[in-house]
LUMSEVO-795350 format. One line per 10 residues: number of its first residue (from 1); for each residue y, x, z of C-alpha. Coordinates in nm, 4 decimals. Layout:
N
NUM> Y:X:Z | ...
REM end
This chain:
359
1> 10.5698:13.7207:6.7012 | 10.7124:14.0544:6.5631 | 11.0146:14.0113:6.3761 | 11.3421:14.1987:6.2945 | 11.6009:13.9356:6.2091 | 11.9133:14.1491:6.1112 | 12.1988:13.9116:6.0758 | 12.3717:13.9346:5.7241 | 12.7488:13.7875:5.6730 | 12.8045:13.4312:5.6914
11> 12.9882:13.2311:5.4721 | 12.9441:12.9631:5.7237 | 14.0455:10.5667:7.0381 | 14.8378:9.7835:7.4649 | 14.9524:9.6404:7.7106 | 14.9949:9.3009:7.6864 | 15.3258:9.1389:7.8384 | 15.4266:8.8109:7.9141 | 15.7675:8.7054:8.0072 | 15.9520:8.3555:8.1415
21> 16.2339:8.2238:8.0089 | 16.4857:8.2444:8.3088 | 16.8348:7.9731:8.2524 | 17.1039:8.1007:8.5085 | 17.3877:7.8000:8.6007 | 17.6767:7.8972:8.7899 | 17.6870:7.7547:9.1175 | 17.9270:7.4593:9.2258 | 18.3007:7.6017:9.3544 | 18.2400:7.9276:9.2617
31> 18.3549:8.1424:8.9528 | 18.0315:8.1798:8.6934 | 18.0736:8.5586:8.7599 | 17.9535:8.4739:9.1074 | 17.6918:8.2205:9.0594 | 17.5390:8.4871:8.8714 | 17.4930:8.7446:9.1099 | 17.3716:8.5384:9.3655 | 17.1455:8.3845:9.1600 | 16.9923:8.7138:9.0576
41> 16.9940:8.8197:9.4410 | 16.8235:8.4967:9.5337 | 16.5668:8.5536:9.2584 | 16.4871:8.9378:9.3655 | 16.3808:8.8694:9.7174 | 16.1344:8.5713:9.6138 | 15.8420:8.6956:9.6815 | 15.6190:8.7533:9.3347 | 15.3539:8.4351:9.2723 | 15.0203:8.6358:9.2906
51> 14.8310:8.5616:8.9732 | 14.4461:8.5427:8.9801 | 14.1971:8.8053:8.8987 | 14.1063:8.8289:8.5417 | 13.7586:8.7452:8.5220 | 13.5557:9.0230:8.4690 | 13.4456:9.0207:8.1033 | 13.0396:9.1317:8.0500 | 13.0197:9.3899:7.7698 | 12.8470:9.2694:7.4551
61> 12.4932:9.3259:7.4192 | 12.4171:9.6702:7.2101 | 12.1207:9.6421:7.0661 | 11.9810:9.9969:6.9463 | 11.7114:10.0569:6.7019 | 11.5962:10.3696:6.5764 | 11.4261:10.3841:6.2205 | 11.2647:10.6803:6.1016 | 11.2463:10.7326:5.7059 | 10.9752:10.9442:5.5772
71> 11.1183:11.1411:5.2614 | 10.9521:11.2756:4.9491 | 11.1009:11.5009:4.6717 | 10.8221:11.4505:4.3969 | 10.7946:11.5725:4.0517 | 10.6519:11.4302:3.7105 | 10.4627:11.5375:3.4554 | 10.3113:11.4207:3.1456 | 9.9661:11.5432:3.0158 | 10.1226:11.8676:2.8020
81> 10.3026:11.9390:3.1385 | 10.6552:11.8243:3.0504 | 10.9211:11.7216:3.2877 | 10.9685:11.3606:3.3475 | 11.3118:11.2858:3.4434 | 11.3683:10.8908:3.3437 | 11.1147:10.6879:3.5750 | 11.2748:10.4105:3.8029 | 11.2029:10.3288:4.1440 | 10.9770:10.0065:4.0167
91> 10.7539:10.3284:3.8327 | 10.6115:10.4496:4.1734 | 10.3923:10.3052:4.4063 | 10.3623:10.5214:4.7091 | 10.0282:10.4845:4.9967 | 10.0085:10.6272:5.3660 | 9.6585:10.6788:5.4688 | 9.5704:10.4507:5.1923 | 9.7881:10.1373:5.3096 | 10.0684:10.0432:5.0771
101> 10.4586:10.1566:5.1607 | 10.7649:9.9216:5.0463 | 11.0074:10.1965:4.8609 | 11.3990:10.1466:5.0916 | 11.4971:10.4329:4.9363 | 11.4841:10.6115:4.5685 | 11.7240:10.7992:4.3583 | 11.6750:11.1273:4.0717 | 11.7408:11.4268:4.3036 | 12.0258:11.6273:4.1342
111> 12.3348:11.6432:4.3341 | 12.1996:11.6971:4.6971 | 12.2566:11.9700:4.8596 | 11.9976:12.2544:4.8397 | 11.8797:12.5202:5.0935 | 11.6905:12.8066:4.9231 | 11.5105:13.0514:5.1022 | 11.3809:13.3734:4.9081 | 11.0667:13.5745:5.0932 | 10.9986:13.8601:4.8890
121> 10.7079:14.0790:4.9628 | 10.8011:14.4250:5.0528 | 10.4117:14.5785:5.1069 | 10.3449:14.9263:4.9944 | 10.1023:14.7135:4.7679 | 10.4186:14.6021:4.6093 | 10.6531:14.8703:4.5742 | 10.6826:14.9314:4.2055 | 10.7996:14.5665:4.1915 | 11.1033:14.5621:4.3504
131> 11.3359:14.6764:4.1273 | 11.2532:14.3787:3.9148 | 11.2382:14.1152:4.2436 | 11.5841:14.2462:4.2920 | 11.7305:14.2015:3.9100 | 11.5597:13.8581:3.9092 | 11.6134:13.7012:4.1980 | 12.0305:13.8233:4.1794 | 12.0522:13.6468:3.8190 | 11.8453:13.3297:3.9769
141> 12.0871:13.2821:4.2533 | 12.3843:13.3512:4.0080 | 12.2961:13.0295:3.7754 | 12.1458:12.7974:4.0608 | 12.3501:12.8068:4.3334 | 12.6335:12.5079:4.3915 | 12.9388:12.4468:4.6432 | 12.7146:12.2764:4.8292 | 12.4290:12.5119:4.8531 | 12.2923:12.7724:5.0549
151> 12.0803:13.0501:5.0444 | 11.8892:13.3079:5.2800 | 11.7122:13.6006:5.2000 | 11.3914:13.7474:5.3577 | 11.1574:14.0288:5.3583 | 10.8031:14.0941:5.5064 | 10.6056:14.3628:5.5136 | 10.4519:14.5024:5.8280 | 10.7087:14.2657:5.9802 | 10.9752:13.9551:5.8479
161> 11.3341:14.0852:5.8139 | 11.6264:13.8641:5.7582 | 11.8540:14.0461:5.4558 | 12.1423:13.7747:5.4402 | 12.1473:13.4456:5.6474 | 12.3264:13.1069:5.4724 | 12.5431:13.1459:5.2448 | 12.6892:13.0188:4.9150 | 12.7935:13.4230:4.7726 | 12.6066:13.5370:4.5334
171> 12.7742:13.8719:4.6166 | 12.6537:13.8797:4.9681 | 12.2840:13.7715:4.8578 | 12.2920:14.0426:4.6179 | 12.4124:14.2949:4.8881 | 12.1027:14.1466:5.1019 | 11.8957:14.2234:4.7891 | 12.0309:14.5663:4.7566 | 11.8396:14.6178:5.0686 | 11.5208:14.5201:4.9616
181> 11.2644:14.8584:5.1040 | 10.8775:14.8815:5.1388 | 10.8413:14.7693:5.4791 | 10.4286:14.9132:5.5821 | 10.2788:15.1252:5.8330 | 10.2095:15.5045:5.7825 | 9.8500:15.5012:5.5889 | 9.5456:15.5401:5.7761 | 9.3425:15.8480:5.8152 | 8.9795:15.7504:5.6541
191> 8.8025:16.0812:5.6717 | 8.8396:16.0866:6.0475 | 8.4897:16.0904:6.2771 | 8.6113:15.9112:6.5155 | 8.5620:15.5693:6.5183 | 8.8869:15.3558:6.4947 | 9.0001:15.0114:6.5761 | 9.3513:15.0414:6.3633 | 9.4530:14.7152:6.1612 | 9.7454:14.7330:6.0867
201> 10.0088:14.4970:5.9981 | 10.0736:14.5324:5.6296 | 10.1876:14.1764:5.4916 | 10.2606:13.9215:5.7120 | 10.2511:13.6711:5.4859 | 10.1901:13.3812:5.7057 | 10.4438:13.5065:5.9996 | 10.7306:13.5010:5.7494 | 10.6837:13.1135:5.6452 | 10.6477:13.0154:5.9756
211> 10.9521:13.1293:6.0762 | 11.1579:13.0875:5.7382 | 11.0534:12.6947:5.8150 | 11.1061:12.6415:6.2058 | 11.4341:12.9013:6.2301 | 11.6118:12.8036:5.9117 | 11.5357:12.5372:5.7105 | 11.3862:12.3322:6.0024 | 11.7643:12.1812:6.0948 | 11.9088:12.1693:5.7350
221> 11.9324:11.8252:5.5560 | 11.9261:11.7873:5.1683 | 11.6353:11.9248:4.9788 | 11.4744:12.2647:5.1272 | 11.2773:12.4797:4.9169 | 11.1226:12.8168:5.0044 | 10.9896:13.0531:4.7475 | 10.7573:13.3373:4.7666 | 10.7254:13.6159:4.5406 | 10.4169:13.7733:4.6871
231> 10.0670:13.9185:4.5678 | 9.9684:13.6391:4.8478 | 9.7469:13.8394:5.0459 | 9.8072:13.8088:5.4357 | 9.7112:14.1349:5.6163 | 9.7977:14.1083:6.0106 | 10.0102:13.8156:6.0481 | 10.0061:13.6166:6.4265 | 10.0025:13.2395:6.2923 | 9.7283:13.1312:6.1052
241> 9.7596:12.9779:5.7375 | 9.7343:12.6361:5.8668 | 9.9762:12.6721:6.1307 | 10.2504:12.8219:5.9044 | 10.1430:12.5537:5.6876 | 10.1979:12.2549:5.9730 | 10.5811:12.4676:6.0397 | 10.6504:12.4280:5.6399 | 10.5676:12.0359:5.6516 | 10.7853:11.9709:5.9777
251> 11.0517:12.1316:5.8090 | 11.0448:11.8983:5.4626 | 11.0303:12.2359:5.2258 | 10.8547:12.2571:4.9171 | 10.7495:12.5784:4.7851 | 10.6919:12.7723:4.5619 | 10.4460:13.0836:4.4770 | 10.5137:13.3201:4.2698 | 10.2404:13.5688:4.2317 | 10.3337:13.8919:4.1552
261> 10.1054:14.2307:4.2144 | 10.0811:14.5171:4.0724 | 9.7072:14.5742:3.9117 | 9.8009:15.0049:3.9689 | 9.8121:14.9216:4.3477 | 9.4670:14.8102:4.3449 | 9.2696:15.0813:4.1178 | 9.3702:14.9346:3.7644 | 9.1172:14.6950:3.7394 | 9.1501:14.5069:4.0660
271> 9.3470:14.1709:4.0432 | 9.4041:13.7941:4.0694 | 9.1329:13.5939:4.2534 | 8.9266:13.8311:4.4518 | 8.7576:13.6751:4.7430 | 9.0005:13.3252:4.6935 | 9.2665:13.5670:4.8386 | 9.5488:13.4317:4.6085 | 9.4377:13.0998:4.7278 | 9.6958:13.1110:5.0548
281> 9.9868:13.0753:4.7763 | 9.8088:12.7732:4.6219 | 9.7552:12.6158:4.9530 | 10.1229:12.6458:5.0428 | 10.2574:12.5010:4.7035 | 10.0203:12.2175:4.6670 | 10.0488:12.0850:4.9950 | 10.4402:12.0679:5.0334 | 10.4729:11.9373:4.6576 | 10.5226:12.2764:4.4883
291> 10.3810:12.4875:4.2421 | 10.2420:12.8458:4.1402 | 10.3673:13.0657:3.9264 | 10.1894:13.3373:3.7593 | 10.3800:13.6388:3.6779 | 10.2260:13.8966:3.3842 | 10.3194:14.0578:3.0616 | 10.2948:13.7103:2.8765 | 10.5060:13.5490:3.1407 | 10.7442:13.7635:3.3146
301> 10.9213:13.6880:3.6474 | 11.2452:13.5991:3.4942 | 11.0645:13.3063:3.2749 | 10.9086:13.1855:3.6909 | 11.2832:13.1693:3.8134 | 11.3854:12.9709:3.4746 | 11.1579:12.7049:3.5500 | 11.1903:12.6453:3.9050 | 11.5794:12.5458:3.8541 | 11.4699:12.2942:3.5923
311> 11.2177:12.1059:3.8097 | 11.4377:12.0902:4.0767 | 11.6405:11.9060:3.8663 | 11.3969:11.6771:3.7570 | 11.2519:11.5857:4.0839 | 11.3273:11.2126:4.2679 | 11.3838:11.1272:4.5979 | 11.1621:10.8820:4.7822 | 11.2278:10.7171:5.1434 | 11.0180:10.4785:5.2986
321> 10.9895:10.3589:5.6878 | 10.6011:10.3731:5.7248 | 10.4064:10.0809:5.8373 | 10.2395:10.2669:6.1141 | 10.5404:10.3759:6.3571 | 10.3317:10.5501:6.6256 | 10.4052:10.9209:6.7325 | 10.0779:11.0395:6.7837 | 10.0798:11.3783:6.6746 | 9.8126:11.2984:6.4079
331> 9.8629:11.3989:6.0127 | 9.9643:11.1440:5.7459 | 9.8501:11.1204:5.3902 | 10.0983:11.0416:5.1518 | 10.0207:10.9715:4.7931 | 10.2386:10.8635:4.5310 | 10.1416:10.7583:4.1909 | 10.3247:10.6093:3.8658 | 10.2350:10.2482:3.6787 | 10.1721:10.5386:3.3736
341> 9.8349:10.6896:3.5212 | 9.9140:10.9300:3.2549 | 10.1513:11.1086:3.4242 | 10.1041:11.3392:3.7320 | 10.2909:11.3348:4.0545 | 10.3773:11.6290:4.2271 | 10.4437:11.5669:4.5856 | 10.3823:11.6894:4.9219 | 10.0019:11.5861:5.0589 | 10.1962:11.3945:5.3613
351> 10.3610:11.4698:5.7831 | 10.2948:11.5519:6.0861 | 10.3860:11.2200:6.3008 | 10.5030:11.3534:6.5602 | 10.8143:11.2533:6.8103 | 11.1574:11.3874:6.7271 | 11.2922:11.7132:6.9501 | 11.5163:11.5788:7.2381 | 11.8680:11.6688:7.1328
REM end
C-alpha cells in the first residue's frame, strides 16, 4: 500500500533461623574458666544431627481465566436531536445478534482518555479549502485536547502522509497543519489519440482509514475517534470500503465525516450526492457509531468542530462479556436501545469476533 509516513515530533520481590538454648556448667576440679573451653571444644567436634528434608511443598493451583469485554461508546438523542447526557445504566438494554447482553460495565464517558486522529483531504479537488481545514482544525485541537490526550495528524491525496504523530502540543499539531499541501498527480492529457490506461491515484480515501485504524489507533486504549474532513470521494485507493471499514471496527474508533468540497472544483453546479458517492462518509460514521457533518454557507466548518467536542462529552460507555464466546472470525450485531423508545442511540452496528494478536 503506498504511503509516505513522515514522522513528526513526539511528545511521547528471609531466612528463617532457629537456635537451642545451650547451659554450659563448669566441670568438677577444674576452674569455671576451664570447664568452659572444653566444653565448647567438646561441643565443636560433635558431629552436626542431620535434620530431614523439608518436604517439598506443591505450588497452589493458578487458575487463569481470560474474559473478553466488548465495549460501546454510544450517544443519545431525543426527537429535536438534543444531547442526552443523564440516562443510567438500568436505561439501556443492549442485544448481540438479537440475544440479550447483561450490562458489567457502564459509566458517562467524560474523563477517559481520548486519541484523535485528523485525515484531511489534500486532492487538487480540494485545494481552495485548506486554508480554512488548517484555521479550524488548529482552534479545534486548542479547546479539546486534555493531559491525557493525544492527537495525530494525516493527509491523503494521491497518497496518506503522516504530518505529526501522538502528541498532546497543540503547537506541534499546528506545525503538522502548517504543512498541509495538495497532494495529486500531474493532470492528464485528454486530447491525446492515443488510447490510455492512466488512473491515477487522486484521493485515497479508503487507504488512509485503513491505516489511521490498524497503525495508530489500533493499540491505544480509552476512546478513539477518527475524523475526516473530505469531499468523500475515493479515487485509486488499494483497500476496498469494506475492508477499511472491518480495520476501523477492530480498532474501536468512531468517526466522523465531515463533508467538505468545493462546488468550483466540479463546474459550479456539480455537488453533494452524485452517483451515492458521498455515501462512503455515511457508511464509515454510521457503522462505528458516528455521524456526518455537512459543511456549507449555512453551516460552516467551525460550527462541525463545535459539535463534535460536545457529543463526545455526552456519550456513555458500555461493557458487556457476550454470551457467545467463540472466535470465529464471523461479524456481531450489536444494538442498543433505551426504556424511552423516544430517544435514539447512536452506536457502532457491532465486531469482528475474532481471536486476540499473540503478544
Amino acid at each position: 500500500m503506498s504511503q509516505r509516513w513522515l514522522h513528526g515530533e513526539t511528545e511521547t520481590a528471609r531466612r528463617a533461623s532457629s537456635s537451642m538454648p545451650l547451659v554450659l556448667m563448669p566441670l568438677r576440679g577444674m576452674p569455671a574458666f576451664l570447664g568452659l573451653a572444653l566444653a565448647w571444644s567438646a561441643l565443636a567436634q560433635q558431629p552436626a544431627v542431620p535434620q530431614p528434608p523439608a518436604a517439598p511443598q506443591e505450588p497452589e493451583p493458578t487458575i487463569k481465566i481470560e474474559v473478553e469485554f466488548v465495549n460501546v461508546l454510544c450517544s443519545v438523542r431525543n426527537r429535536q436531536g438534543g444531547l442526552v447526557g443523564n440516562l443510567g445504566q438500568d436505561d439501556f438494554s443492549v442485544t448481540e445478534d438479537g440475544k440479550p447482553q447483561s450490562i458489567r460495565y457502564f459509566a458517562r464517558e467524560t474523563d477517559l482518555p481520548l486519541t484523535i486522529g485528523l485525515l484531511v483531504d489534500v486532492s487538487r479537488s480540494q485545494a481552495r479549502l485548506i486554508d480554512t481545514e488548517r484555521h479550524a482544525a488548529d482552534q479545534f485541537f486548542s479547546q479539546m485536547l486534555g493531559k491525557k490526550d493525544l492527537a495525530f495528524l494525516i493527509s491523503f491525496g494521491q497518497d496518506s502522509e503522516l504530518l505529526q504523530d501522538y502528541t498532546s502540543s497543540a503547537r506541534l499539531l499546528r506545525k503538522g497543519l502548517d504543512d498541509l499541501r495538495v497532494n495529486a498527480p500531474p493532470p492528464q492529457v485528454m486530447d491525446s489519440p492515443v488510447p490510455t490506461i492512466y488512473k491515477p491515484r487522486g484521493t485515497v480515501l479508503y487507504d488512509a482509514v485503513y491505516l489511521a485504524a490498524n497503525e495508530r489507533l489500533r493499540g491505544q486504549v480509552g476512546r478513539k475517534v477518527m475524523i475526516l474532513i473530505s469531499d468523500g470521494v475515493d479515487q485509486g485507493s488499494r483497500v476496498k470500503l469494506e475492508e477499511a471499514l472491518r480495520a476501523a471496527h477492530q480498532a474501536d474508533a468512531v468517526i466522523y465525516g465531515i463533508e467538505y468540497y468545493d462546488p468550483q472544483a466540479y463546474g459550479g453546479g456539480f455537488g453533494r450526492g452524485l452517483g451515492g458517492q458521498w455515501s462512503a462518509l455515511k457508511r464509515f460514521a454510521e457503522e462505528t457509531g458516528g455521524r456526518v457533518f455537512h459543511v456549507d454557507r449555512r453551516h460552516p466548518l467551525t460550527e462541525a468542530f463545535e459539535e463534535i467536542p460536545q457529543e463526545m462529552r455526552s456519550q456513555y460507555a458500555i461493557g458487556y462479556i457476550p454470551t457467545n464466546p467463540a472466535k470465529d472470525g464471523t461479524f456481531r450485531r450489536i444494538e442498543i436501545r433505551t426504556r424511552d423508545r423516544d430517544l435514539k442511540v447512536q452506536a457502532r452496528k457491532g465486531y469482528w469476533a475474532v481471536p486476540p494478536e499473540p503478544s
